[in-house]
N, C-alpha and C positions, 0 to 999 in steps of 0.2 A: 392417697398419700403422695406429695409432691416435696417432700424433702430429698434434695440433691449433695446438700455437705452435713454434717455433723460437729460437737465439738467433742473433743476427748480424752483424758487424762496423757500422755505422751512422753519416755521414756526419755530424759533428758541426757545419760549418759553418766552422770555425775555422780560420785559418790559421798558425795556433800549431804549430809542431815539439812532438811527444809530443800534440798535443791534438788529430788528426785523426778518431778514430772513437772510440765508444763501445759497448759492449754491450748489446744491448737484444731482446726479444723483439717478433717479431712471427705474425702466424698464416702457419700453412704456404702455402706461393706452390701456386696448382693449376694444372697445368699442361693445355696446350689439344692436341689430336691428334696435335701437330706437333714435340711436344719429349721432351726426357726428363727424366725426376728423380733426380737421385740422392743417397745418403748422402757426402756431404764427410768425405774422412778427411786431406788436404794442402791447403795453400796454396801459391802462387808472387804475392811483390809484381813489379810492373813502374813503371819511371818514367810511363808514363801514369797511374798511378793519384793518386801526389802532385801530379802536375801538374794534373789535373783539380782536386783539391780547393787548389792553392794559385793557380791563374788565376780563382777563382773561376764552373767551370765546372759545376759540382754542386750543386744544392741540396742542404740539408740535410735527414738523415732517407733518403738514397739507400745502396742497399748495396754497401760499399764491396768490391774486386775484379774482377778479369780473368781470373787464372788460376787451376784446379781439378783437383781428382784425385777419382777415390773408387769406389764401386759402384752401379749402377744402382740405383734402386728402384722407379721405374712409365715405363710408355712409352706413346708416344700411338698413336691409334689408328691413325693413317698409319704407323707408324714401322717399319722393318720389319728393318733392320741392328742394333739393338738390342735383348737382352733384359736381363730384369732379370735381376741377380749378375753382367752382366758389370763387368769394369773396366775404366774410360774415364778421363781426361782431356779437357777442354773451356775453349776461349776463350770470354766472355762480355765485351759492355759493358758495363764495370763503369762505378760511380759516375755511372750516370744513370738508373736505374731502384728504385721502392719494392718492387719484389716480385721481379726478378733483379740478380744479383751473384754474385761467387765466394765472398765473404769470410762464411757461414755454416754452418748445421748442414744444411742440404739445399741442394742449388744447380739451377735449373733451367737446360736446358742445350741447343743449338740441337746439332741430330746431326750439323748440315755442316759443322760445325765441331769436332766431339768426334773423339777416335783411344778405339781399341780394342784393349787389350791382351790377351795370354795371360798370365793369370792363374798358368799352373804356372811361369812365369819368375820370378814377385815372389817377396822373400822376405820373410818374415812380421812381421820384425821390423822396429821404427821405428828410421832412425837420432839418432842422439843429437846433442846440441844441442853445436854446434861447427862446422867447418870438414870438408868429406866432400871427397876428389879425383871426380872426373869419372870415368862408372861409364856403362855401358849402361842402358836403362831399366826396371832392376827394381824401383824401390821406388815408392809412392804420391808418394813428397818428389823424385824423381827425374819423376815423369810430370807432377806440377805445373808442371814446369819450363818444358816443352817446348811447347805448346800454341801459347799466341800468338807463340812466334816461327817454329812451324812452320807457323802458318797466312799470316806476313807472308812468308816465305820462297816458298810454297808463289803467293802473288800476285804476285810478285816473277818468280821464273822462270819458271811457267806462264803469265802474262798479259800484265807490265810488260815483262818482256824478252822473252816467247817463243822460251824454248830450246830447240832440237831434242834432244827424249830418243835422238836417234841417234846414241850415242859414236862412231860412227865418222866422226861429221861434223865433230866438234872437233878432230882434229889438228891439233896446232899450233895450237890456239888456246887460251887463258888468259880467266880470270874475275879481276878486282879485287875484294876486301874490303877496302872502308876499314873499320878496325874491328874487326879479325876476333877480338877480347876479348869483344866485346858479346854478351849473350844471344842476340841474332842472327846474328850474327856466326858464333859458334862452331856454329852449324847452318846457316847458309850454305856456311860449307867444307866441310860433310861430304856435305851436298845435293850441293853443285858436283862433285863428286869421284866419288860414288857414284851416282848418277846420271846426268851427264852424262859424267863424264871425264874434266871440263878438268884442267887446267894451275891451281893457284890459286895464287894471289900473294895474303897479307892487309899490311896492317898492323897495330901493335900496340906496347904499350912495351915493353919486354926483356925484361922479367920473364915476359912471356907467351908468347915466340915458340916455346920448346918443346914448348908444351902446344898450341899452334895447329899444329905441325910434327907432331906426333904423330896429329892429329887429319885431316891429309889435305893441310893448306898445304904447298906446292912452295917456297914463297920467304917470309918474313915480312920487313918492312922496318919500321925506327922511327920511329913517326909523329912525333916529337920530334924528330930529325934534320931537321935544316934543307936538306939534300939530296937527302932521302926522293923526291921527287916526280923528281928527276933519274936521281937511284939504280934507281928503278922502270921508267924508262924505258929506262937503259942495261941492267936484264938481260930485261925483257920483248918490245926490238925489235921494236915494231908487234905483237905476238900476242894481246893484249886489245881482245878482242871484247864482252865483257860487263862490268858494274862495278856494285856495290852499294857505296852509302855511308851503311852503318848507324848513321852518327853526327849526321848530315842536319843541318849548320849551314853558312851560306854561305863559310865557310875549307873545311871538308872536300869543300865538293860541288865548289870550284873546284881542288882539286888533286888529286881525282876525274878531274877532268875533263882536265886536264895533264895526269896521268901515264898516259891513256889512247890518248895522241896516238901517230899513227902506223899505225894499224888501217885499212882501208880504209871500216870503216863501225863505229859502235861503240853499244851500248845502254848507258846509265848511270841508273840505279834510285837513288829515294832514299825511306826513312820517314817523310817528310814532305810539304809540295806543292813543293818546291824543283821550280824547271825552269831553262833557258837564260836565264831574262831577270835571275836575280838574280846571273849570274856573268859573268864577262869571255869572249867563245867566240869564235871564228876562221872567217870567213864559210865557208873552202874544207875545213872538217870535216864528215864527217856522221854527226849524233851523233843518237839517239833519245834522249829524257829520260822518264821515266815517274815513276808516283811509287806508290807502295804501302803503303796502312793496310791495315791488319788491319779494322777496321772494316764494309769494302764487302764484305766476304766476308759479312756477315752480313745482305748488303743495305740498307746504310745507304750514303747520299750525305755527305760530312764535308766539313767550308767551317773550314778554319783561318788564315782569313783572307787566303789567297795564292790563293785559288780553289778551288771544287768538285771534290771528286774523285768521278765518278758510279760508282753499282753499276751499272754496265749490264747485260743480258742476256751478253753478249760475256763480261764480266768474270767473272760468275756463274757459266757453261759452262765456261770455262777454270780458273777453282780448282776447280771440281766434278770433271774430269776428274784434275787433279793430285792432290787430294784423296781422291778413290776408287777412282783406277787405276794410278796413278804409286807415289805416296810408300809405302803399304802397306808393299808387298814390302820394302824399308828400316829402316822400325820398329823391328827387333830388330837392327838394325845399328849405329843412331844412338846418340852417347852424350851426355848432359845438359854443363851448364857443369859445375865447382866449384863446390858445394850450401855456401851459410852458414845451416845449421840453427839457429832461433832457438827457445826453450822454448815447448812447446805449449799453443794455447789464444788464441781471436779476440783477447786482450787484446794477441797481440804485434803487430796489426797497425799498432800508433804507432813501436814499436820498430823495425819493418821498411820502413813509410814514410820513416821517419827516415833512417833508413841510406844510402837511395837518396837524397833529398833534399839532404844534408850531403855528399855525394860521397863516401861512406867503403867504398864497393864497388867493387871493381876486379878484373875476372875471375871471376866470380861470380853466383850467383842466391841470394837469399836466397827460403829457403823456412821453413815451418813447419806442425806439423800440428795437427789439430781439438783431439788430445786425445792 
């Protein structure tokens, strides 16, 4: 390997729609004993990533990306689960760092956070710029997908909720997905299901419920329905024990929270720091609230202004274990959102920003690759 620069999507500073990154070289990032390298052949945008750059959370000049696909190329000297040519996917904190990011020609990449695929699964070919249906994880545009929502997923029920992986212990018990459209969403029901065995109930708008029904959901309900929350309550009958609400604004966490009534004790998860004090709650419930970034998985403490959420040791033990002894066997199970393929090449990363940003993604991961 004799590549000395790189080029790489690049935080422009600007809170302009179309004018969020630019292309630009920089020299290759070297990675420390602890990580891995590899050739970037996909991308996956996430709303974290617009968001960063339009709260003004980013300097400029940071490499813009979260999620990644591609083939190893060096590994560190600790590293021991990784060789090169394998193919990985990997979450990274994007848009706050000058030398990592997803969004380039090499991506450096944290391993407790990377998945590892079989290779003889993928098939060779790129798909094409357009609209792809929801597919197991064969292709590079498909692994980009998955990453950070399996790793929020993966804190979520391993840590925030502490699910027993004992299916025989969930009878009769149900999971809640507010949201179950959302990039998370639709790998929360499939976790919930194949894994543990619940009962899932999502919601969703109409248009989606088939694909969420297909996908493992037991019940889908219309979160547009002004009844929804009643609706939930009359076919779940006290059986929801767990509840993610992967849409994490104070309406969703509070009818989260309502349509969970009835349980004798209930864990409710949210993607943000939402907890009991920003919602209306009923003294004689007993409800856990937790809250789960992706973030703390990579050992980072995050303050989004509602309070700290720490990486603690606890927390670290618990996705490590979900991470490298739970989800694996799964892998080849799980199948991506509906991929919105955009034309290849860092330039589409304004295009991709944009889309997420303007609200014009609904059911869907918009992906794209290097080249």
């Amino acid at each position: 390997m004799t590549v000395s620069t790189i080029k790489v999507a690049l935080a422009t500073g600007s809170k302009n729609d179309g004018e969020w990154s630019e292309v630009a070289s920089i020299p290759l990032p070297q990675i420390n004993d602890d990580q891995i390298l590899i050739k970037s052949v996909a991308f996956a945008v996430n709303p974290t990533d617009w968001k960063h750059l339009f709260l003004g959370l980013s300097p400029k000049g940071v490499i813009i990306g979260s999620d990644v696909s591609g083939i190893v190329e060096r590994v560190g000297a600790n590293v021991t689960k990784f060789a090169k040519g394998d193919y990985v996917s990997g979450f990274i904190h994007g848009e706050s760092s000058f030398t990592q990011g997803a969004f380039g020609e090499y991506s450096i990449l944290n391993p407790g956070t990377a998945i590892k695929y079989d290779s003889s699964k993928f098939t060779s070919e790129k798909l094409s710029v357009g609209d792809h249906p929801s597919d197991k994880i064969n292709t590079f545009e498909g692994a980009a997908s998955v990453s950070l929502g399996l790793v929020t997923v993966a804190l979520s029920f391993g840590h925030s909720l502490k699910i027993d992986t004992n299916k025989e212990s969930h009878k009769g018990k149900s999971i809640l997905i507010w949201g179950g459209a959302t990039a998370t969403g639709v790998l929360a029901i499939q976790v919930a299901k194949l894994v543990y065995g619940l009962e899932v109930i999502a919601t969703a708008s109409s248009k989606n419920h088939k694909f969420l029904q297909d996908l493992g959901a037991d019940a889908v309900f219309d979160y547009k329905d002004p009844n929804v929350v009643s609706d939930i309550k009359s076919y779940a009958k006290g059986s929801i024990h767990y509840a993610l609400d992967t849409v994490a604004s104070a309406t969703t966490y509070q009818a989260t929270y309502d349509a969970t009534e009835g349980a004798d004790s209930v864990g409710i998860d949210n993607l943000l720091t939402l907890n009991g004090s920003v919602i209306e709650t009923k003294k004689d419930r007993k409800v856990h609230f937790g809250q789960s970034l992706a973030y703390t998985a990579l050992g980072e403490s995050i303050n989004l202004g509602m309070g700290v959420i720490e990486s603690t040791p606890e927390l670290q033990k618990d996705f490590a274990h979900f991470w490298e002894k739970v989800l694996p066997p799964y892998i080849s199970e799980i199948k991506t959102s509906n991929l919105k393929v955009l034309t290849p090449g860092l330039a589409s990363t304004n295009e991709a920003l944009d889309l997420l940003k303007q609200d014009k993604v609904s059911g869907e991961k918009v992906v794209f690759r290097l080249e």
